[in-house]
C-alpha positions as CSV (number, residue, x, y, z in Angstrom):
1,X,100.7,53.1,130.4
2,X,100.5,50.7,133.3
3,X,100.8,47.1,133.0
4,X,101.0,44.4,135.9
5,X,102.8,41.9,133.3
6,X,106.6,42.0,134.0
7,X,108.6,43.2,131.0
8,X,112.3,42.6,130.7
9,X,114.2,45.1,128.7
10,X,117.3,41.9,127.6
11,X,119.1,43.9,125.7
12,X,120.1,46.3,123.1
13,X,119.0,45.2,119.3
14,X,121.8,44.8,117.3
15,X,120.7,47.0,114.7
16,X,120.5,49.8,116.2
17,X,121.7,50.0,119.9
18,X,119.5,52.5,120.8
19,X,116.2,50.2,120.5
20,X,115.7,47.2,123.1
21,X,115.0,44.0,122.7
22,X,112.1,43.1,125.4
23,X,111.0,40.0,127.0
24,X,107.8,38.9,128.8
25,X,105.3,36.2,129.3
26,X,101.1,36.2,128.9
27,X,101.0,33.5,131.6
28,X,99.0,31.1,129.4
29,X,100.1,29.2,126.5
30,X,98.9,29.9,123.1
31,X,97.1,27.0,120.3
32,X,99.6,27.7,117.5
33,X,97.5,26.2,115.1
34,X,94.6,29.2,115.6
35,X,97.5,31.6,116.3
36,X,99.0,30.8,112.7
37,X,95.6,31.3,111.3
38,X,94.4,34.7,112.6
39,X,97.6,35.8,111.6
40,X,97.1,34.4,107.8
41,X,93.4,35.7,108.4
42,X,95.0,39.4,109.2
43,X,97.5,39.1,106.3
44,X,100.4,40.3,109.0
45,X,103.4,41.3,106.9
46,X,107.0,39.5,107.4
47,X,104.7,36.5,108.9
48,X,106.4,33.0,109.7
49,X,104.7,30.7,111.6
50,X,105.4,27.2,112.7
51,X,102.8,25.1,114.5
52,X,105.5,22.4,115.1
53,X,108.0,24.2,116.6
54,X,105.3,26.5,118.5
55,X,106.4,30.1,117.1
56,X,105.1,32.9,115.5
57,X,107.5,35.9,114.0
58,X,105.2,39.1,112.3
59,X,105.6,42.6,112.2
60,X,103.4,44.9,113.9
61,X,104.2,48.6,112.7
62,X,108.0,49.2,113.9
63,X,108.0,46.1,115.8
64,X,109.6,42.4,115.2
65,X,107.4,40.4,117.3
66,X,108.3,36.7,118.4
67,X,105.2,34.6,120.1
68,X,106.1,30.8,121.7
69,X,103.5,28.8,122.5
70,X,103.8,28.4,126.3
71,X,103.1,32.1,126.2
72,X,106.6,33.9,125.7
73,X,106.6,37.2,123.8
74,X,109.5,38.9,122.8
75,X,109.6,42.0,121.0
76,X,112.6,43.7,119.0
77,X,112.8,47.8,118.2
78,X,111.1,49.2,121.5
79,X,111.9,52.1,122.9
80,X,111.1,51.6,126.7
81,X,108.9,49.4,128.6
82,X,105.9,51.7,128.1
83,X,106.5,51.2,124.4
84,X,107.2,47.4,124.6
85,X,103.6,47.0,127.2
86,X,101.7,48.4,124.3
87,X,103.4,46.4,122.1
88,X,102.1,43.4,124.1
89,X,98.8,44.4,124.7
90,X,98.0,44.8,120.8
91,X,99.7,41.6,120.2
92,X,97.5,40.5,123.1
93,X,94.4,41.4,121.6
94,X,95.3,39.7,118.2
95,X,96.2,36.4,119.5
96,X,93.5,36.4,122.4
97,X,91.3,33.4,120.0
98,X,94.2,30.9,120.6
99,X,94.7,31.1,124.4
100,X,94.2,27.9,126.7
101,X,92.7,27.8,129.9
């Protein structure tokens, strides 16, 4: 899989070394209110979401995904950044109501 987003591979995940913990950015910032919605709408397991301080933590299959408001994404348990770009562009596609122009 190609992607022309940058993805950071930080580091390993503490749980098990052999996964990555991966860092990018969408380049827009997200409305966490509508973000926090879609993903009550979904019923995404393991979801917390705060509007106030501008984050959203949810699982999505295997992996812990972390979304900021000003457009930060991390994700925990990928593999490589193939894995971790797929990651992102499903997340992408979930949240892609509550970007700003």
């Amino acid at each position: 899989m190609r992607t022309t987003r940058e993805i950071v591979l930080a580091r390993p995940c503490v749980e098990d070394p052999s996964l990555f913990i991966a860092e990018s950015n969408f380049g827009r910032c997200l409305d966490m209110e509508i973000v926090c919605r879609i993903l009550d709408e979904l019923d995404v397991p393991e979801r917390r979401c705060s509007i106030r301080l501008g984050v959203a933590r949810f699982r999505l299959d295997d992996w812990q995904v972390m979304v900021y408001r000003k457009g930060r994404i991390d994700v925990r348990r990928v593999t490589d950044v193939d894995n971790a770009a797929d990651a992102m562009s499903r997340v992408e596609s979930i949240v892609s109501l509550a970007f700003q122009d």
